[in-house]
C-alpha angles and dihedrals in degrees: 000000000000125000118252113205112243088231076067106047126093082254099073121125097015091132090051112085122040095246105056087042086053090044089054107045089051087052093049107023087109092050092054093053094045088048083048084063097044084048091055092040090055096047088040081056099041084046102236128144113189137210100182108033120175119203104199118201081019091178108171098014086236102116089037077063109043080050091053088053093046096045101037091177086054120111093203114196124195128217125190137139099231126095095199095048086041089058086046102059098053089059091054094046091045085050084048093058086236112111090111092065104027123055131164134219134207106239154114130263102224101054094021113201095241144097121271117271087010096147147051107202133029130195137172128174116188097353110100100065086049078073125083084204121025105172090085084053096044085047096054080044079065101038096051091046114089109230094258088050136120132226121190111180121177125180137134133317117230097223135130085288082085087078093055100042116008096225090082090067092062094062138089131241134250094249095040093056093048092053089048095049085050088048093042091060093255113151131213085008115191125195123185124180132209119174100279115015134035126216128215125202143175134178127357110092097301089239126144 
């Protein structure tokens, strides 16, 4: 099945006006908090403990929120392009009692507005298939991490499932993200499938 860009899906734009961001959130919000504990499942396992952690495509600012609960020595930054999710966010993270840990920041993927190995720790749930091309954002993923440094990315899988519901057009494929991360500069790259999403990691001790 080829793969349809998601500039080119009937989901484009849905972060663009404040009321589709607003819809959306209240639809996902659940969802966001429930990927923020596989995403701490999954550090916890790889052992890290992060200081500096960066959530890239942060959306609601939920699961920003579920990882600062879960890594209280953690700074987490957020980083999204939209404006409206980005306001959002700070409302959910003002209602959490956690603005003084979690901040967001205004910005693209794929030329992220930070210093070179400024985090420990990366994570991105649902961000790489919004991008036509992901390799420059897998390669400021890699840019960003410190060496030591762990990434754990998670978005959708392009499978059969894209006859049934559309958004799985729009993924990547497990070979295909493997070759990407490789391209990108990322080192000891692991990528694991389930039906419908894949998950990349680096770093950590690669235990389940």
């Amino acid at each position: 099945m080829p793969r349809q860009p998601w500039s080119q899906s009937k989901f484009a734009g849905v972060f663009d006006a404040a009321d589709r961001a607003r819809d959306y959130v209240s639809k996902h919000a659940g969802w966001a908090r429930q990927a923020g504990r596989v995403f701490v499942g999954r550090l916890h396992a790889l052992g890290a403990s992060p200081r500096r952690l960066l959530d890239v495509g942060s959306g609601s600012g939920d699961m920003a929120v579920v990882l600062a609960e879960a890594f209280p020595q953690a700074e987490i930054v957020g980083l999204d392009l939209s404006a409206h999710m980005i306001a959002l966010a700070r409302e959910r993270v003002a209602d959490a009692e956690l603005a003084s840990r979690i901040s967001f920041v205004e910005g693209n993927a794929t030329k992220m507005p930070f210093d070179d190995r400024a985090f420990d720790a990366v994570v991105s749930q649902d961000t790489l298939h919004l991008l036509d091309d992901p390799l420059p954002m897998l390669s400021e993923c890699e840019r960003v991490l410190d060496a030591q440094g762990t990434l754990v990315l998670r978005s959708v899988r392009r499978s059969w499932l894209g006859r049934l519901d559309p958004i799985f057009t729009t993924g990547y494929t497990a070979g295909e993200l493997a070759g990407l991360a490789q391209r990108a500069g990322l080192r000891d790259v692991r990528v694991a499938g389930s039906l419908m999403y894949l998950m990349l990691e680096t770093g950590g001790k690669a235990q389940d």
